[in-house]
PASEBA-1860 file (N, C-alpha, C; in nm, 3 decimals):
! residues 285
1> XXXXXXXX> -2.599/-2.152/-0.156/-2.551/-2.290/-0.159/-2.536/-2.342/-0.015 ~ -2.616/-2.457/0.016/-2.560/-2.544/0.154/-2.468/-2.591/0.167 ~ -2.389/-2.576/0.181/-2.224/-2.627/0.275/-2.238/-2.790/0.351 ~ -2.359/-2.798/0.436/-2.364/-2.864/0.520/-2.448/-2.964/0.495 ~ -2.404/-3.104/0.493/-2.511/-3.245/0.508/-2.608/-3.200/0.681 ~ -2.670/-3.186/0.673/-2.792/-3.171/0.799/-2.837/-3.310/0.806 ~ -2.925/-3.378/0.953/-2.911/-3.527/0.958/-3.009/-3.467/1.067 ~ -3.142/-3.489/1.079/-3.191/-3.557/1.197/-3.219/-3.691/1.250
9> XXXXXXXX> -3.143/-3.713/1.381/-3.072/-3.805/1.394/-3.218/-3.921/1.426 ~ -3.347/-3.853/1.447/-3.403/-3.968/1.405/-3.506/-4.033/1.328 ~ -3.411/-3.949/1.193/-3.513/-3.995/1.071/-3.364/-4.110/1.044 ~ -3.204/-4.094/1.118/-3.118/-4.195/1.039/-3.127/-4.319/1.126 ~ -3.057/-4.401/1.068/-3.021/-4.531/1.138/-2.980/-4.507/1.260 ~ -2.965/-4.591/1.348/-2.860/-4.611/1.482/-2.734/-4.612/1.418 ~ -2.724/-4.716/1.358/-2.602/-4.764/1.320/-2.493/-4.625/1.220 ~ -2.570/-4.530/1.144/-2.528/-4.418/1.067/-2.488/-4.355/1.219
17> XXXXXXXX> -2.583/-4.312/1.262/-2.584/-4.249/1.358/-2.459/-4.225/1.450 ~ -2.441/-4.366/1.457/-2.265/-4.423/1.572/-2.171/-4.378/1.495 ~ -2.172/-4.372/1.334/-2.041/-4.387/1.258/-2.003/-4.211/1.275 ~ -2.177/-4.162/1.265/-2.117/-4.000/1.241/-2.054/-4.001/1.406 ~ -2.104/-3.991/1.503/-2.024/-3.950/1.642/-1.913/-3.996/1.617 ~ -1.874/-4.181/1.607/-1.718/-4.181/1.700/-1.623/-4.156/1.569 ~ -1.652/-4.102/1.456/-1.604/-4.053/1.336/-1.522/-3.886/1.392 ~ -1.631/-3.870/1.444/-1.617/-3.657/1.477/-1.584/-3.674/1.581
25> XXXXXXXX> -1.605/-3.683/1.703/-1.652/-3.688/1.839/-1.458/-3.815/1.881 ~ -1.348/-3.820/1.819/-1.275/-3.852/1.787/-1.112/-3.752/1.794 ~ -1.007/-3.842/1.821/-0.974/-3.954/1.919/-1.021/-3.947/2.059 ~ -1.090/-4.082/2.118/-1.115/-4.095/2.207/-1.031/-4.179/2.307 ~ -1.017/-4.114/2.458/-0.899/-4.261/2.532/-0.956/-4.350/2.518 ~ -0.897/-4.430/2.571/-0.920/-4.600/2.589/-0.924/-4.676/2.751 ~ -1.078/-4.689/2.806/-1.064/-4.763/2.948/-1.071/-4.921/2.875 ~ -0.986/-4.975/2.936/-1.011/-5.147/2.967/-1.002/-5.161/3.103
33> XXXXXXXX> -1.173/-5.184/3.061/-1.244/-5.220/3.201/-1.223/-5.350/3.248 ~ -1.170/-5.393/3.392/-1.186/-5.508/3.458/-1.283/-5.525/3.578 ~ -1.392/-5.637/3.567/-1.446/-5.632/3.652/-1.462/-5.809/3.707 ~ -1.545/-5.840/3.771/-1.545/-5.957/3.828/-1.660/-5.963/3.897 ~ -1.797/-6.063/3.873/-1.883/-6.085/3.923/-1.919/-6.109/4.042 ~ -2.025/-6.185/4.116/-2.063/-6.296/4.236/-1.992/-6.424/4.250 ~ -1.980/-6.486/4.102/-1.948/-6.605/4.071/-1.799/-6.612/4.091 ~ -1.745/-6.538/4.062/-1.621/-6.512/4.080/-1.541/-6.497/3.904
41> XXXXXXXX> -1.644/-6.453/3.830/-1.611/-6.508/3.687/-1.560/-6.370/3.659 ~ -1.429/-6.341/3.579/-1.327/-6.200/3.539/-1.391/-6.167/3.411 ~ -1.402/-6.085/3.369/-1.410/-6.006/3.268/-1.322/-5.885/3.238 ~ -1.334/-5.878/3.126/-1.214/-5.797/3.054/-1.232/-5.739/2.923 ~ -1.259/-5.573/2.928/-1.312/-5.555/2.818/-1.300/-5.383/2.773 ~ -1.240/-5.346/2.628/-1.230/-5.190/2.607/-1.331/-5.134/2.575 ~ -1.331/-4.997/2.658/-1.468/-4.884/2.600/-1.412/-4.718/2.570 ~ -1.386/-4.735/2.451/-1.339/-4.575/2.429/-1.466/-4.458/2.429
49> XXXXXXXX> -1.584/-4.480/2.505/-1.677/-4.390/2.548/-1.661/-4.332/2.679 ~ -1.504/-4.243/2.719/-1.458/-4.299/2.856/-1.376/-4.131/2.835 ~ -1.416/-4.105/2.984/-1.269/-3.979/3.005/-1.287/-3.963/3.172 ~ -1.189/-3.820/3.178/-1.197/-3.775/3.347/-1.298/-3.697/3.344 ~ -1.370/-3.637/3.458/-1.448/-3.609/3.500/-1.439/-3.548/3.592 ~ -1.325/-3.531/3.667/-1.362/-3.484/3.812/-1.168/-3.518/3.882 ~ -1.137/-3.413/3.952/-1.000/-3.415/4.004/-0.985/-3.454/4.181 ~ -1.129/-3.410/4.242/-1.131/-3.398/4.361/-1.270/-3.389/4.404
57> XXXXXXXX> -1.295/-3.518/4.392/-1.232/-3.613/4.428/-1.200/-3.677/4.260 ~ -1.099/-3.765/4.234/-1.089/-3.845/4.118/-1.213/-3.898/4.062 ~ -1.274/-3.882/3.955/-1.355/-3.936/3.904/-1.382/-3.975/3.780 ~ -1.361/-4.120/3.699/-1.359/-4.136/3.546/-1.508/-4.157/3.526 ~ -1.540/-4.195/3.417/-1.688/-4.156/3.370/-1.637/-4.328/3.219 ~ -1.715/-4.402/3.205/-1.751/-4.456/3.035/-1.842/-4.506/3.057 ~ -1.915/-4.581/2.969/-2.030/-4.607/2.912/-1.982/-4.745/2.813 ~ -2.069/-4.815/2.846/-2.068/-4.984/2.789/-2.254/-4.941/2.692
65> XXXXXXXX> -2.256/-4.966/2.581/-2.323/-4.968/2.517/-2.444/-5.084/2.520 ~ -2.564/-5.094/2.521/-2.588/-5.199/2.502/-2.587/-5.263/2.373 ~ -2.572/-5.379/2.358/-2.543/-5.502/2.219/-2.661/-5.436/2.117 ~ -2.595/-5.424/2.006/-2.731/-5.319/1.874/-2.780/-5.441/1.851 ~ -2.779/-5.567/1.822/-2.855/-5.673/1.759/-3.002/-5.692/1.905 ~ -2.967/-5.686/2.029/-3.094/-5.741/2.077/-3.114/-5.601/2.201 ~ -3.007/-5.532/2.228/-3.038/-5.442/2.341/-2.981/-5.517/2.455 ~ -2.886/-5.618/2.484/-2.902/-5.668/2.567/-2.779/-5.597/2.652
73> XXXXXXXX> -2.756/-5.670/2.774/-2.653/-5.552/2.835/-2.481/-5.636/2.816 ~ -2.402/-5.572/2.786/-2.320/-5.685/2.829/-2.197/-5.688/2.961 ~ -2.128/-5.789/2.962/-2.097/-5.874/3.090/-2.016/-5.749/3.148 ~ -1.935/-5.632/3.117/-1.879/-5.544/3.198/-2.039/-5.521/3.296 ~ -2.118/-5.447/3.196/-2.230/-5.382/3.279/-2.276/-5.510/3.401 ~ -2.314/-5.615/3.359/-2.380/-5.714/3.451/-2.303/-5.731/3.554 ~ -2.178/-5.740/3.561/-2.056/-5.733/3.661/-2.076/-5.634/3.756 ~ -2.105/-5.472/3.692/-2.083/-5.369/3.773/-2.151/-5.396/3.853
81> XXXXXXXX> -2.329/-5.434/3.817/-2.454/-5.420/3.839/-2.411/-5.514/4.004 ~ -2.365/-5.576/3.998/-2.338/-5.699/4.148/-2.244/-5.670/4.215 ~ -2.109/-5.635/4.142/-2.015/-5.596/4.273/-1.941/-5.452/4.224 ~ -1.995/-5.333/4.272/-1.959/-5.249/4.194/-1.844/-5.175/4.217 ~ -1.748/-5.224/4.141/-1.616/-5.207/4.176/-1.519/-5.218/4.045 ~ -1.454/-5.169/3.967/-1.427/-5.184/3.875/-1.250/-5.075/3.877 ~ -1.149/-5.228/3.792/-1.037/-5.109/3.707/-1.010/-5.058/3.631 ~ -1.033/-4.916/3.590/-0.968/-4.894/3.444/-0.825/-4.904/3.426
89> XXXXXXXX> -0.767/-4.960/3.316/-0.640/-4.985/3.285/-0.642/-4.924/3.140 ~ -0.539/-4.810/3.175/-0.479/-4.735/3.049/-0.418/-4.813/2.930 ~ -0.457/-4.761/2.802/-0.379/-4.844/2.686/-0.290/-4.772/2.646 ~ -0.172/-4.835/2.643/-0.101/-4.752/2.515/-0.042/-4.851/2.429 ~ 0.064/-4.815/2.300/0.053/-4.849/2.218/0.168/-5.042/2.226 ~ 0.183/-5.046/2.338/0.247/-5.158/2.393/0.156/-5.282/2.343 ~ 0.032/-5.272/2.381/-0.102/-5.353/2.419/-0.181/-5.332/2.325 ~ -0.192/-5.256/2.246/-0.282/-5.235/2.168/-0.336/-5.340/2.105
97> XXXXXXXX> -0.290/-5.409/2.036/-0.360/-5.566/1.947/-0.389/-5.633/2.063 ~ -0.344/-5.632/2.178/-0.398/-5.719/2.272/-0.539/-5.671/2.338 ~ -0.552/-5.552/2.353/-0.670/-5.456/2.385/-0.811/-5.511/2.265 ~ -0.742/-5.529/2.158/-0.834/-5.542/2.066/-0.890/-5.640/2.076 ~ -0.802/-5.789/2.071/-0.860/-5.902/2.098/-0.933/-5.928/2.218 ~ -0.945/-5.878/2.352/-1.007/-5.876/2.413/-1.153/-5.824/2.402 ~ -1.111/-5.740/2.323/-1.275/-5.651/2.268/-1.392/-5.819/2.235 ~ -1.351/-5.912/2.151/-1.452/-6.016/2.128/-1.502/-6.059/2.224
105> XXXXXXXX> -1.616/-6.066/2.173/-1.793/-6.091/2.261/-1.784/-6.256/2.317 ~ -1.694/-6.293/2.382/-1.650/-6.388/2.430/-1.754/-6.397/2.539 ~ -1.819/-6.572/2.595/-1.898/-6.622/2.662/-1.872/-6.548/2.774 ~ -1.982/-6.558/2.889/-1.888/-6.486/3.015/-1.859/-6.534/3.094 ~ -1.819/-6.682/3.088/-1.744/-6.743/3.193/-1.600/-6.796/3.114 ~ -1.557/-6.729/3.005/-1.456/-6.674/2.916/-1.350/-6.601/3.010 ~ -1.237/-6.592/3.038/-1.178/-6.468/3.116/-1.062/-6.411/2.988 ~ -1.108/-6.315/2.956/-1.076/-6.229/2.840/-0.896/-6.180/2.876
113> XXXXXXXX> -0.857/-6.170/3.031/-0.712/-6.186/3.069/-0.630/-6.296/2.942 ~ -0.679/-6.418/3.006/-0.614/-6.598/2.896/-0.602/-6.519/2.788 ~ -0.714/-6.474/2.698/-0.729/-6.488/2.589/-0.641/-6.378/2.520 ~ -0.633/-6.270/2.585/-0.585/-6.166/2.508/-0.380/-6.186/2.559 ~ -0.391/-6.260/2.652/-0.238/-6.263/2.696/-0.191/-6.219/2.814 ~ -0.277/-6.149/2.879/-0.252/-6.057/2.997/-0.201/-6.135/3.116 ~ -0.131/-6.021/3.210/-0.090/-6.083/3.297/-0.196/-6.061/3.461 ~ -0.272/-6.112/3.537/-0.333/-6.086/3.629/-0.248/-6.017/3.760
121> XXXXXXXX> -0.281/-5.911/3.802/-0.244/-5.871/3.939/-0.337/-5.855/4.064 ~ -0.306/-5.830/4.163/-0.433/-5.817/4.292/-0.450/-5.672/4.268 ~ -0.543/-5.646/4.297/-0.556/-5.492/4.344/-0.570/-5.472/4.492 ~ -0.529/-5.366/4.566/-0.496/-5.357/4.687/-0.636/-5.359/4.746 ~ -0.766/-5.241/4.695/-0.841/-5.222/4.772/-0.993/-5.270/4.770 ~ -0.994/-5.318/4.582/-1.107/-5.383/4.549/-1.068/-5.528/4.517 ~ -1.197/-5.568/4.437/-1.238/-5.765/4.414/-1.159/-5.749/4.239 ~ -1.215/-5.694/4.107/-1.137/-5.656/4.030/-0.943/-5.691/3.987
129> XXXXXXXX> -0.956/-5.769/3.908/-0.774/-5.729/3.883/-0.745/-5.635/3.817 ~ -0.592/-5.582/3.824/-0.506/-5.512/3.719/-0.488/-5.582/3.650 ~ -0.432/-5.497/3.498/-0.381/-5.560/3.406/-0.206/-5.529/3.416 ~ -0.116/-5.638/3.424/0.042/-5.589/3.505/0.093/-5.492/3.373 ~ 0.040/-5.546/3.228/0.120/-5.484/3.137/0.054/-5.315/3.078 ~ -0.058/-5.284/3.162/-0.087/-5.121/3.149/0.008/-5.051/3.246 ~ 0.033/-4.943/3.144/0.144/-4.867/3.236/0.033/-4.786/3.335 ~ -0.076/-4.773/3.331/-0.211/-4.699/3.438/-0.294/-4.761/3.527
137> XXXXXXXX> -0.308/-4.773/3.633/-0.434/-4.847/3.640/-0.510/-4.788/3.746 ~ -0.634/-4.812/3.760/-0.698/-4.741/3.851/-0.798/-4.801/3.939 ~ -0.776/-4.838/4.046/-0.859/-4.932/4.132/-1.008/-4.791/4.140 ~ -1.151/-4.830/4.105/-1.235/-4.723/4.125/-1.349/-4.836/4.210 ~ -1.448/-4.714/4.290/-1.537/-4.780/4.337/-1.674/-4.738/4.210 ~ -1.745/-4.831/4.205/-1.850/-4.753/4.155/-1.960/-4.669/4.202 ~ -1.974/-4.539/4.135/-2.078/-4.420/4.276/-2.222/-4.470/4.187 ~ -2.220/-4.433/4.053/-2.370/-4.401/4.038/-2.396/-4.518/3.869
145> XXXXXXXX> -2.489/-4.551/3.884/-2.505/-4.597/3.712/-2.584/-4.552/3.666 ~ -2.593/-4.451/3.538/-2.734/-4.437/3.484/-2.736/-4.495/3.334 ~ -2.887/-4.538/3.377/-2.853/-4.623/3.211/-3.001/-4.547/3.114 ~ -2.935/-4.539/2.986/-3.004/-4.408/2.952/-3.112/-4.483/2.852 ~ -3.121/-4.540/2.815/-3.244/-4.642/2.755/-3.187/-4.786/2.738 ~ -3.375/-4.838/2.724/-3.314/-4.969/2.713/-3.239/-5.071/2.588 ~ -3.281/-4.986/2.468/-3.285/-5.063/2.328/-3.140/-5.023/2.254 ~ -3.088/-5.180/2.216/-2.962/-5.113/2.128/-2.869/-5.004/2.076
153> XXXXXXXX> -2.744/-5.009/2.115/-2.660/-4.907/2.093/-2.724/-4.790/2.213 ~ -2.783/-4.787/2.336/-2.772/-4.659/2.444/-2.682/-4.711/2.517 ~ -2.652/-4.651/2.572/-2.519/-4.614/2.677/-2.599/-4.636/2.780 ~ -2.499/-4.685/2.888/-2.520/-4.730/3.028/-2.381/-4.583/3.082 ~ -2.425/-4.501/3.190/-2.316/-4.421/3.259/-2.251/-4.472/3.359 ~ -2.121/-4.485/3.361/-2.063/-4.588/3.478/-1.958/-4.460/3.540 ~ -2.018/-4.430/3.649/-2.003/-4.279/3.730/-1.862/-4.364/3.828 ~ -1.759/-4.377/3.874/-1.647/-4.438/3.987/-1.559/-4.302/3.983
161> XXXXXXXX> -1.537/-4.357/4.140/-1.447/-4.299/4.202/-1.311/-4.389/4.231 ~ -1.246/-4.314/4.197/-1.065/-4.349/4.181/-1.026/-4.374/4.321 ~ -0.976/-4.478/4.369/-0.916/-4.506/4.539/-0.784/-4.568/4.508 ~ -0.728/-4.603/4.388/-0.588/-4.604/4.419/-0.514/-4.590/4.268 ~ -0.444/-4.547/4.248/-0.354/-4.503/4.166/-0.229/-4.600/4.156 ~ -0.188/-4.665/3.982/-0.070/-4.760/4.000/-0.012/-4.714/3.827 ~ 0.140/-4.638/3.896/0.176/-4.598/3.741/0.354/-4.649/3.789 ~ 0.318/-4.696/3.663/0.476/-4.783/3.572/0.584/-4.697/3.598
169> XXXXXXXX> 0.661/-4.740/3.682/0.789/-4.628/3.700/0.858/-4.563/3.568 ~ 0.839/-4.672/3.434/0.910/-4.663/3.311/0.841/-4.542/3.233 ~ 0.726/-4.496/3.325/0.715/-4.365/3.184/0.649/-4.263/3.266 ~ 0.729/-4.262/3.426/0.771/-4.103/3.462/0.911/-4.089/3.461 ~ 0.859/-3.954/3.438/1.035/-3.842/3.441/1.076/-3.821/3.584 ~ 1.196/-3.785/3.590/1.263/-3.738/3.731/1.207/-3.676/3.843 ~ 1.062/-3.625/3.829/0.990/-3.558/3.896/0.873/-3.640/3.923 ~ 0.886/-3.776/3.880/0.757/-3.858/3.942/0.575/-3.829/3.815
177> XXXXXXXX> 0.622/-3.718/3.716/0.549/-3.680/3.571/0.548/-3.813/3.504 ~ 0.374/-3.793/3.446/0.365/-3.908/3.368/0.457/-3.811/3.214 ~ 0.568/-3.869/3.144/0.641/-3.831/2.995/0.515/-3.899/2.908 ~ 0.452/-3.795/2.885/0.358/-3.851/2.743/0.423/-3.917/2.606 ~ 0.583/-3.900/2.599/0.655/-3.963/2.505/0.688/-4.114/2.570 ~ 0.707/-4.126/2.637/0.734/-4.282/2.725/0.594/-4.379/2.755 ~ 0.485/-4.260/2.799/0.384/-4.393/2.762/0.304/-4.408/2.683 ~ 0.338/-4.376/2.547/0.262/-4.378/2.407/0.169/-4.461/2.433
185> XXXXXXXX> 0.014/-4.334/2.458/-0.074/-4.347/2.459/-0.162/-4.408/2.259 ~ -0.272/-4.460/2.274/-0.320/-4.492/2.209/-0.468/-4.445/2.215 ~ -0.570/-4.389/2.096/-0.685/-4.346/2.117/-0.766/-4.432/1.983 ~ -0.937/-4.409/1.996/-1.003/-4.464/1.912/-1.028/-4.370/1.827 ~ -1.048/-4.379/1.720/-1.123/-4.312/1.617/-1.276/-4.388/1.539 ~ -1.271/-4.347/1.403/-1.391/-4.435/1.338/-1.369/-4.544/1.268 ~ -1.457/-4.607/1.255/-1.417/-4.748/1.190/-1.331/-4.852/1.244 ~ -1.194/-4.888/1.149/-1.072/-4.964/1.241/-0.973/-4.885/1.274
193> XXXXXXXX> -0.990/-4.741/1.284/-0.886/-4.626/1.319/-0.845/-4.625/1.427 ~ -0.687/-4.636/1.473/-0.690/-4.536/1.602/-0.548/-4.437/1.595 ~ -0.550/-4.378/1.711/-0.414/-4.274/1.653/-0.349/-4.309/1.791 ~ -0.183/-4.296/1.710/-0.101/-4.284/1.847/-0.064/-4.175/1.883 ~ -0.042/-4.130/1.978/-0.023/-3.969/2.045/0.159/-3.947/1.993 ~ 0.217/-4.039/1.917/0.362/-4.024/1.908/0.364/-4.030/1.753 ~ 0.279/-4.079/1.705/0.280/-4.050/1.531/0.155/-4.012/1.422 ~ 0.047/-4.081/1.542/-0.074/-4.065/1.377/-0.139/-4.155/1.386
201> XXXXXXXX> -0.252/-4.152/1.296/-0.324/-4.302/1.276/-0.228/-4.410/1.207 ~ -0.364/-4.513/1.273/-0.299/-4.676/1.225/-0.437/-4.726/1.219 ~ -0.458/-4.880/1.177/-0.567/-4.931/1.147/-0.518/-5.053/1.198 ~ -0.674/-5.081/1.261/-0.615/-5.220/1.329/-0.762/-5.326/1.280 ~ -0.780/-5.446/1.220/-0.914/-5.474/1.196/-0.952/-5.571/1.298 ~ -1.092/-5.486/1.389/-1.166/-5.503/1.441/-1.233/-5.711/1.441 ~ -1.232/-5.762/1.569/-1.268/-5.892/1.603/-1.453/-5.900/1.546 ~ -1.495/-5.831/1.500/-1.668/-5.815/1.519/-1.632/-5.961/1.448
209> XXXXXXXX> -1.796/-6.016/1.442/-1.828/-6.139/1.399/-1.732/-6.280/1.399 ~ -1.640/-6.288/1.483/-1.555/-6.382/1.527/-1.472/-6.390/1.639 ~ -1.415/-6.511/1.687/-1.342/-6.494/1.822/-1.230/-6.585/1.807 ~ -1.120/-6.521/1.789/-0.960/-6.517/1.823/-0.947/-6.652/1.904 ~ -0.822/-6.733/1.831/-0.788/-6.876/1.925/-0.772/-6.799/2.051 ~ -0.700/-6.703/2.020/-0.665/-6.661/2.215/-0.521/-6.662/2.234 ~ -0.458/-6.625/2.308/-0.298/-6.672/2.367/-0.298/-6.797/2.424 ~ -0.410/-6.865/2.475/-0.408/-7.002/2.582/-0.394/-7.129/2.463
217> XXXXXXXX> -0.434/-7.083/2.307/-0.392/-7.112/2.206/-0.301/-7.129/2.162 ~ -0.208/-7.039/2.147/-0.056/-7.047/2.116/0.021/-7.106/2.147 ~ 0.110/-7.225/2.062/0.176/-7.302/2.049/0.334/-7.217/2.143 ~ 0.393/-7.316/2.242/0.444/-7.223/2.358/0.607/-7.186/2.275 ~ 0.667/-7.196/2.186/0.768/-7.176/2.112/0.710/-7.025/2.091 ~ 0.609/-6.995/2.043/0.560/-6.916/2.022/0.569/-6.775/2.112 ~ 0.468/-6.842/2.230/0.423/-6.732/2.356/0.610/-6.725/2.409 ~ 0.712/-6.814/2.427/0.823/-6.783/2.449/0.934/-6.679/2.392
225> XXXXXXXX> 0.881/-6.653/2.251/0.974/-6.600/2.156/1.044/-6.473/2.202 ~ 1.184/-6.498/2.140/1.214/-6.377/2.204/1.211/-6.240/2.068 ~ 1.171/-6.313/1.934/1.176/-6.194/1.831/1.005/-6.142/1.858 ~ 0.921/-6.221/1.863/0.761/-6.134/1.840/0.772/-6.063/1.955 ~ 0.711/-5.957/1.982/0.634/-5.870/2.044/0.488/-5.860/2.074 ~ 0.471/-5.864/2.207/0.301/-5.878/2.211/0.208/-5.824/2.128 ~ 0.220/-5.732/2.027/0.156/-5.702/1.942/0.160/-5.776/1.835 ~ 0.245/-5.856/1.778/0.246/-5.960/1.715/0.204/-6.080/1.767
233> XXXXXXXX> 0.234/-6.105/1.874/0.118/-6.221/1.945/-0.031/-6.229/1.933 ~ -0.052/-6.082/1.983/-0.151/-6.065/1.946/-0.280/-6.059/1.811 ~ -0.171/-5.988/1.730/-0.223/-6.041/1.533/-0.272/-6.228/1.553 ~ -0.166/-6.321/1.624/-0.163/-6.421/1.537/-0.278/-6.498/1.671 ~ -0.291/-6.439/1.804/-0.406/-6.484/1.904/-0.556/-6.459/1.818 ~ -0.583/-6.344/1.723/-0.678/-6.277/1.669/-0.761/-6.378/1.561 ~ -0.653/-6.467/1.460/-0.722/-6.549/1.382/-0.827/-6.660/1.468 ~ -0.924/-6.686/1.376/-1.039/-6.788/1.413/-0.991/-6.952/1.395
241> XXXXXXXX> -0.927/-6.958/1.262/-0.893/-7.069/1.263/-0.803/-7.090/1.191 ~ -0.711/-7.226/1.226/-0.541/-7.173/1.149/-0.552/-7.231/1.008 ~ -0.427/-7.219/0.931/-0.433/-7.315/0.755/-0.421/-7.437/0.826 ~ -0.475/-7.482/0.718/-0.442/-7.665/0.737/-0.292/-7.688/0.666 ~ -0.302/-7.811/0.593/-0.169/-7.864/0.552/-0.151/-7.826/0.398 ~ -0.224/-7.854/0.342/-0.237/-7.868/0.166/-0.154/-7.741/0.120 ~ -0.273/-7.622/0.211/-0.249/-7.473/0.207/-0.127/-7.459/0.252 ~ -0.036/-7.487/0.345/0.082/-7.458/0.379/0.210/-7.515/0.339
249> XXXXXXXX> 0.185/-7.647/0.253/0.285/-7.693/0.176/0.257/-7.607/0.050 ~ 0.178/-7.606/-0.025/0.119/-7.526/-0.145/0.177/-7.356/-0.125 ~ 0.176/-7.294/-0.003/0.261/-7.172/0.018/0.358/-7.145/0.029 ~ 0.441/-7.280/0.114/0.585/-7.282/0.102/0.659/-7.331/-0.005 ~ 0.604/-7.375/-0.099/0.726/-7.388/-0.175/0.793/-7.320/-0.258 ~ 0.882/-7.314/-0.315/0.981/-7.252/-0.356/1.049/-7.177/-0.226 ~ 1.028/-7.141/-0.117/1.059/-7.104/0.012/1.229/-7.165/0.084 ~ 1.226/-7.294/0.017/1.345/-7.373/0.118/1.442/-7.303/0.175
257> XXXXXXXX> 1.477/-7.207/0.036/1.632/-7.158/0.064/1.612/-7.061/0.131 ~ 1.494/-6.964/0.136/1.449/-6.847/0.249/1.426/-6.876/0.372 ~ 1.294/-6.967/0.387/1.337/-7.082/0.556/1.451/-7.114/0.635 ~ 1.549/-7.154/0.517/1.735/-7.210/0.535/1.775/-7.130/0.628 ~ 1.771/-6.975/0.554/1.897/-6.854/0.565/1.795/-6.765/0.675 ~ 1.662/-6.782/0.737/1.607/-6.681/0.825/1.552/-6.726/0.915 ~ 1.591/-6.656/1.020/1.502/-6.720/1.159/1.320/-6.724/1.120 ~ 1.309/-6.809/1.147/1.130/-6.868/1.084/1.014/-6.738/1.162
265> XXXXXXXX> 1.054/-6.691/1.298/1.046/-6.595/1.373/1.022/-6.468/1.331 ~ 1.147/-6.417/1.253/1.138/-6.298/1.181/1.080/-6.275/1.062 ~ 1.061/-6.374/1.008/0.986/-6.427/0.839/0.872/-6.403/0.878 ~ 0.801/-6.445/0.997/0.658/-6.419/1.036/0.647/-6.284/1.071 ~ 0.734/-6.238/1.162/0.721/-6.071/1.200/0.689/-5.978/1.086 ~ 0.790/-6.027/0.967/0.737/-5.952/0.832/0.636/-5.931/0.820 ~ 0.566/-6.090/0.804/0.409/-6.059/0.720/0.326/-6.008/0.856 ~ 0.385/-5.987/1.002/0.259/-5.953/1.032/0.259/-5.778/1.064
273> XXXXXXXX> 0.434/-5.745/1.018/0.378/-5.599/1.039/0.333/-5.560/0.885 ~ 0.285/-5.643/0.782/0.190/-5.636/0.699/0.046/-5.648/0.686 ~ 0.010/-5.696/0.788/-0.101/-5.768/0.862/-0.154/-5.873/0.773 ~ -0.047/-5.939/0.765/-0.062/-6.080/0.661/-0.036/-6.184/0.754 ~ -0.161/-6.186/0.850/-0.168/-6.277/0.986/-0.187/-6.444/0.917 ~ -0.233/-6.450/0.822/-0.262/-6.581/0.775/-0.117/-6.670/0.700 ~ -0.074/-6.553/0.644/0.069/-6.643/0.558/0.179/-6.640/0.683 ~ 0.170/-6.540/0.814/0.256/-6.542/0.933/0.245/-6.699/1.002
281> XXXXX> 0.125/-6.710/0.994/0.105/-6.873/1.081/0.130/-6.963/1.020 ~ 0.166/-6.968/0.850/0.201/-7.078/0.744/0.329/-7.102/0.792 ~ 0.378/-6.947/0.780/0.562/-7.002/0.826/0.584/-7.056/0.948 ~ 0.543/-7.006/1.048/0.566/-7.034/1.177/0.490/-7.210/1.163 ~ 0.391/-7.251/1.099/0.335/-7.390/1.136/0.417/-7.512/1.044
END
């Protein structure tokens, strides 16, 4: 008896192909790459095809895929390609919905910072920003690129060297140690999976085929609040387009006396740690 599904990988799809790796080949970290063109145009964008490589000298290693519909390259790679200089900024589970929304295939004179919420910093030694709310970040130069074919779904190798180091006082210990419990890391898995290093998987659904109003969107009662949490900002930055009216009188009613007696704030937090992002923006609108 065979035990084993056997697959040569190119009698299957590409697309099979991706699900079996980042399925197995799983949890993977998370770089959000920042880079910044000629033009001066920012980009901002996650690649969990990403690890260390090298201690001495510092060296991270990911790979930006090219686009499966045409092969084409996208705007991290075209960035590197001109000023090659790039930050990785660590995720953890702080940022996470915000990490995500940035993931959309946004124009590239788009700056994916606005959209996802982020806050911009300088970096000391390159062109590149930090992101202020990663507890990691890593100013790198870029050494080598190899790009391993040209046609959909291959990997581009984005070889940098690490020149400055910037970690969040809030999640070392007394000894200057990154506490892997303090900066609850976040990794990718398959599909909309990812796991947190402090509990387990979670599912987060993926921006493909649409693009998020954004935070530059958000009504400022909102971006002010002091009950949501950027991860809830983030759920409600993620929708494409909000309810209208019909739909939101038609949802609220019978509601009055629940509206009355609850901050409108926390009524939304409900549905969105349900990920009931659509009835969250009824209440709040």
């Amino acid at each position: 008896m065979n035990d084993f599904l056997s697959i040569d990988p190119k009698d299957e799809s590409s697309v099979n192909t991706y699900n079996y790796l980042v399925s197995s080949v799983s949890p993977r970290p998370i770089a959000l790459a920042s880079t910044i063109n000629k033009k001066g145009e920012i980009n901002l964008s996650p690649f969990s095809f990403f690890n260390v490589v090298s201690s001495n000298p510092p060296m991270l290693l990911f790979s930006p895929v090219n686009r499966g519909a045409d092969g084409s390259k996208k705007d991290t790679l075209l960035n590197i390609e001109e000023i090659k200089e790039v930050v990785i900024n660590i995720v953890n589970h702080d940022i996470v919905q915000q990490v995500s929304l940035s993931s959309a295939d946004y124009a590239s004179d788009v700056n994916e910072f606005v959209k996802a919420g982020f806050t911009m910093i300088e970096s000391e030694l390159i062109k590149p920003l930090r992101v202020k709310e990663s507890p990691v970040q890593y100013e790198c130069i870029v050494k080598e690129i190899i790009t391993i074919a040209d046609n959909g779904g291959a990997g581009n190798l984005i070889l940098c060297e690490v020149v400055k180091m910037h970690f969040a006082k809030n999640i070392l210990n007394e000894k200057n140690r990154i506490d892997p419990y303090k900066i609850d890391l976040v990794a990718r898995a398959g599909g909309n999976l990812y796991t947190r290093a402090n509990e387990g998987y979670f599912e987060l659904d993926k921006p493909f085929g649409k693009l998020g109003i954004g935070f530059d969107n958000l009504p400022k009662d909102i971006l002010e609040s002091k009950i949501l949490r950027a991860n809830d900002l983030g759920k409600l930055a993620s929708i494409s387009t909000l309810p209208c009216g019909e739909e939101i009188e038609e949802f609220l009613k019978d509601k009055d006396e629940l509206l009355a007696n609850t901050n409108k704030h926390l009524l939304a937090q409900e549905y969105l740690n349900q990920n009931e992002i659509h009835n969250a923006w009824m209440i709040l609108l």
